[in-house]
C-alpha positions as CSV (number, residue, x, y, z in Angstrom):
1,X,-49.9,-199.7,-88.1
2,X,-49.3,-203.6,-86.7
3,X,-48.3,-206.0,-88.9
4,X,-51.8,-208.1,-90.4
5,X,-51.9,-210.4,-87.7
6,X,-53.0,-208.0,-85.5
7,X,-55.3,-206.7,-87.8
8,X,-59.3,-206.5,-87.1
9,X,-60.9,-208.6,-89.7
10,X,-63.3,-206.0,-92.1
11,X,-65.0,-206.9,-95.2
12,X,-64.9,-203.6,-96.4
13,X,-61.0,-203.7,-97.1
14,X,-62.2,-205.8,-100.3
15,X,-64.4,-203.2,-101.9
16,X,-64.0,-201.5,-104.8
17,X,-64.6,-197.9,-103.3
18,X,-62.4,-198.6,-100.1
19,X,-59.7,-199.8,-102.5
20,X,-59.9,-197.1,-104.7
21,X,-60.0,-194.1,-101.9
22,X,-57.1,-196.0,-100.1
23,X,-55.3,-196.1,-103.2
24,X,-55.3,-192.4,-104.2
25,X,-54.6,-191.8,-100.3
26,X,-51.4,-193.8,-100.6
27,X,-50.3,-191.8,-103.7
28,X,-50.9,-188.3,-101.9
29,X,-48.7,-187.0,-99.4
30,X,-51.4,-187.7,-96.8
31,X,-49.8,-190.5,-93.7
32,X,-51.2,-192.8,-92.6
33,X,-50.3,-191.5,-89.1
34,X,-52.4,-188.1,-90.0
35,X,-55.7,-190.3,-90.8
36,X,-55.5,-191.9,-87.5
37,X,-55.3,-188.3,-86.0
38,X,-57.8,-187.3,-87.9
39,X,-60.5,-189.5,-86.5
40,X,-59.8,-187.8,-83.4
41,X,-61.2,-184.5,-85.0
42,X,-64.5,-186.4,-86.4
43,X,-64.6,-187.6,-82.7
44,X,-64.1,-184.1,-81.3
45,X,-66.9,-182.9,-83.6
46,X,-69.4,-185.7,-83.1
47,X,-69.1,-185.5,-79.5
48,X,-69.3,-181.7,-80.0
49,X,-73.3,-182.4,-81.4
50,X,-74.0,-184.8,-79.0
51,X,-74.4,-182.3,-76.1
52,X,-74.3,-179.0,-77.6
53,X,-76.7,-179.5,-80.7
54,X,-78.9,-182.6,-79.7
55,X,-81.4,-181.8,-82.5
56,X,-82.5,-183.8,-85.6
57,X,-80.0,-182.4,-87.4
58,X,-77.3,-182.5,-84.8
59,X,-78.0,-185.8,-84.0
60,X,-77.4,-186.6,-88.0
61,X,-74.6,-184.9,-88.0
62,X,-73.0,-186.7,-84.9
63,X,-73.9,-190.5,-86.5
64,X,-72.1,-189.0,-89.9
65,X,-68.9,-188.0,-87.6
66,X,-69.3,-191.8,-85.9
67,X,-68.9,-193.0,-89.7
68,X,-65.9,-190.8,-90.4
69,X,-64.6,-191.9,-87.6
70,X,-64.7,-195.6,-89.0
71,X,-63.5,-194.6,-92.4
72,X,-60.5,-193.1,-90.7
73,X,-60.0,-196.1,-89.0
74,X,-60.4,-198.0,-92.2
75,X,-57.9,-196.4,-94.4
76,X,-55.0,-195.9,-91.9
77,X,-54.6,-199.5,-91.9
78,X,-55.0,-199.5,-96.0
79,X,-52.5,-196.7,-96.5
80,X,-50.2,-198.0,-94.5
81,X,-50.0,-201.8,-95.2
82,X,-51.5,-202.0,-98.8
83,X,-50.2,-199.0,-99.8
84,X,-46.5,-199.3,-98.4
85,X,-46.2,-196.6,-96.3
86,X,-46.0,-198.5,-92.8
87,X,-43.8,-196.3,-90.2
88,X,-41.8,-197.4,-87.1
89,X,-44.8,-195.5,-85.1
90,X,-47.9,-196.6,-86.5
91,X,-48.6,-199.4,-84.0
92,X,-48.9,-196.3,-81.7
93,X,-50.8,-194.2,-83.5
94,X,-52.3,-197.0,-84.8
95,X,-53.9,-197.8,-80.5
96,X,-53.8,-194.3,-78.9
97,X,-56.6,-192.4,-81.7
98,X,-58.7,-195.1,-81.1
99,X,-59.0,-195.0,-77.5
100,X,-59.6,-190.9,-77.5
101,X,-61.8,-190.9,-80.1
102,X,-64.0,-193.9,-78.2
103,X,-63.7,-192.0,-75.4
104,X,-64.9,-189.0,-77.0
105,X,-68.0,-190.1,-78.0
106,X,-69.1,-192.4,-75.5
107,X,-68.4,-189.9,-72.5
108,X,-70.2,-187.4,-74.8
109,X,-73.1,-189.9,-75.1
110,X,-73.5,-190.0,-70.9
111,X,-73.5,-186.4,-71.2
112,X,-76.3,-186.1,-73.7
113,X,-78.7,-188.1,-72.1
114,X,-78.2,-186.2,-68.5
115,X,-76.0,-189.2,-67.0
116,X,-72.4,-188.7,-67.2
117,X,-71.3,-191.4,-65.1
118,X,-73.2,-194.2,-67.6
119,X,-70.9,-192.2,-70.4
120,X,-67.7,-192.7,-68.1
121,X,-68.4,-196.3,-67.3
122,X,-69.1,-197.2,-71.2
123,X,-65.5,-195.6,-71.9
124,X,-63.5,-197.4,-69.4
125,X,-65.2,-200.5,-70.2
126,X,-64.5,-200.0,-73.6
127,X,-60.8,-198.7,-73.4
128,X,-61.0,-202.2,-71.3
129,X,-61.9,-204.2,-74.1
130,X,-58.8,-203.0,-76.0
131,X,-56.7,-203.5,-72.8
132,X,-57.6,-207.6,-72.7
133,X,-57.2,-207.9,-76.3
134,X,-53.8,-206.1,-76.3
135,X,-52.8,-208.2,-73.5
136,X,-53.1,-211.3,-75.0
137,X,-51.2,-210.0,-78.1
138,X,-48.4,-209.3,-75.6
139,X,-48.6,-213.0,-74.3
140,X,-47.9,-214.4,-77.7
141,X,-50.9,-215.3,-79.0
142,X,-53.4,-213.6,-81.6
143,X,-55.4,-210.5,-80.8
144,X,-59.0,-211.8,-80.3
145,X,-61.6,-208.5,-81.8
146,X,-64.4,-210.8,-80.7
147,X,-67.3,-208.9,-79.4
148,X,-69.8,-208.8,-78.7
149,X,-69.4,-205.6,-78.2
150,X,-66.1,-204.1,-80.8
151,X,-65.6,-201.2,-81.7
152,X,-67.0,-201.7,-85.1
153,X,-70.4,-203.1,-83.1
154,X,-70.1,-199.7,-80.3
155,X,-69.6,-197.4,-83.1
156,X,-72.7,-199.4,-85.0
157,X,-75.2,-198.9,-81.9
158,X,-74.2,-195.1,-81.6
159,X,-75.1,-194.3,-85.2
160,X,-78.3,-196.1,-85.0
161,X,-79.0,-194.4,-81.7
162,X,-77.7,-190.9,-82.9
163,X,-80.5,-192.0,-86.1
164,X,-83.0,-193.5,-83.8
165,X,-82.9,-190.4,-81.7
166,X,-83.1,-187.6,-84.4
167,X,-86.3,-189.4,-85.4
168,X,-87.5,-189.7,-81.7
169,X,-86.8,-185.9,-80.7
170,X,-88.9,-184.5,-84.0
171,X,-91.7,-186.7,-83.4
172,X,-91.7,-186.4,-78.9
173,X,-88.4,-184.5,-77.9
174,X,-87.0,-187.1,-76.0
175,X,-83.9,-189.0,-76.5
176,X,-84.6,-192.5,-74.9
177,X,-82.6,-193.9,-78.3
178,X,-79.6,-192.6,-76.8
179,X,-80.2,-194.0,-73.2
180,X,-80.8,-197.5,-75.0
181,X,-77.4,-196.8,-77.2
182,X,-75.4,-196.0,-73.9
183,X,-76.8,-199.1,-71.8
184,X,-76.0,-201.6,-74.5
185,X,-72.9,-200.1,-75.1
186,X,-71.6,-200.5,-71.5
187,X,-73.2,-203.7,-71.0
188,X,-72.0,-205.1,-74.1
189,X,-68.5,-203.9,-73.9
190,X,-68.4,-205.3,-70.0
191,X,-69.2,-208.9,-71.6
192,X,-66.7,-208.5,-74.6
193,X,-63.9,-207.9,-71.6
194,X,-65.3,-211.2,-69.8
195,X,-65.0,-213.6,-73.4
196,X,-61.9,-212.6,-74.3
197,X,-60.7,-213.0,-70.8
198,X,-62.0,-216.1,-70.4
199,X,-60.5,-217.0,-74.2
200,X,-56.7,-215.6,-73.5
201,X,-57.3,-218.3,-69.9
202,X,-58.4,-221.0,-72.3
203,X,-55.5,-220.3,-74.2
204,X,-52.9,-220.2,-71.7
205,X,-54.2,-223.6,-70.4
206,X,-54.2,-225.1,-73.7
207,X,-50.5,-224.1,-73.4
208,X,-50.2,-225.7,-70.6
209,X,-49.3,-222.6,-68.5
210,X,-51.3,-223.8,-65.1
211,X,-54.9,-224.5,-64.5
């Protein structure tokens, strides 16, 4: 893991129940290398519903793989910084999970709904996001998780579509929810890319690096 300046900001580090899983995670054996792989699996497996099982039940099942995902994501950080157990490669691990489990289930998503290349275009733009934000970490200044489209806000508008959808294929078998959640994903990650370009270039002005 990064050091806490180049944390992303989540509320839910403060609650009871994350502080107590985190805590018996840190006492186990588990790393917190292995939980950042791990949400590679839930990825794997969400993905896995998304165009092999797109029923009610499959489509629960992917949004509950989306949320595992998250809590991986969650206690990684915990384990490794609250809980001592930071290693010399969990800035790596810490990147490269997150960008093959995003991939994962946005490509997954085009695929579901019949149009790969919206799936493909959501992932690049969204391994793009983390590209802009990691390039003004490597120009000195703070890494900006400004949205409006984070992962924390893509992963929220896939659950709800994976929820929205389940609903929408028992009651007309169509999965519209999922075109919605692929649109807004791609759109919204395309703007997050333009703000925090547009912030880094505010920045380096402001530092007086040019115009």
């Amino acid at each position: 893991m990064p050091t806490t300046e180049a944390r992303r900001p989540l509320a839910s580090r403060g609650t009871r129940w994350a502080r107590a899983i985190a805590s018996a995670l840190a006492s186990s054996r588990v790393t917190p290398n292995q939980i950042s792989m791990v949400s590679i699996v839930f990825a794997a497996l969400g993905a896995w519903f998304l165009v092999e099982w797109p029923s009610p039940a499959g489509l629960v099942l992917a949004a509950v793989c989306v949320q595992l995902r998250l809590a991986c994501n969650l206690f990684d950080g915990m384990v490794a910084i609250e809980g001592g157990k930071q290693s010399a490669t969990g800035a790596l691990y810490n990147e490269l999970p997150d960008r093959i489990a995003d991939s994962l289930f946005i490509v997954a998503l085009g695929y579901a709904i019949g149009l790969p290349w919206l799936g493909w275009l959501g992932a690049l733009l969204a391994a793009l996001t983390a590209y802009v934000r990691a390039t003004g970490g490597a120009l000195g200044f703070a890494q900006d998780f400004r949205g409006p489209m984070a992962k924390p806000h893509r992963m929220a508008v896939l659950t709800l579509g994976c929820l929205a959808a389940a609903i929408e294929v028992a009651l007309a078998g169509s999965l519209h929810a999922l075109l919605v959640a692929a649109v807004v994903i791609a759109a919204g990650s395309a703007i997050t890319c333009v703000t925090r370009t547009r912030a880094i270039a505010a920045q380096l002005r402001a530092a007086g690096q040019g115009p």
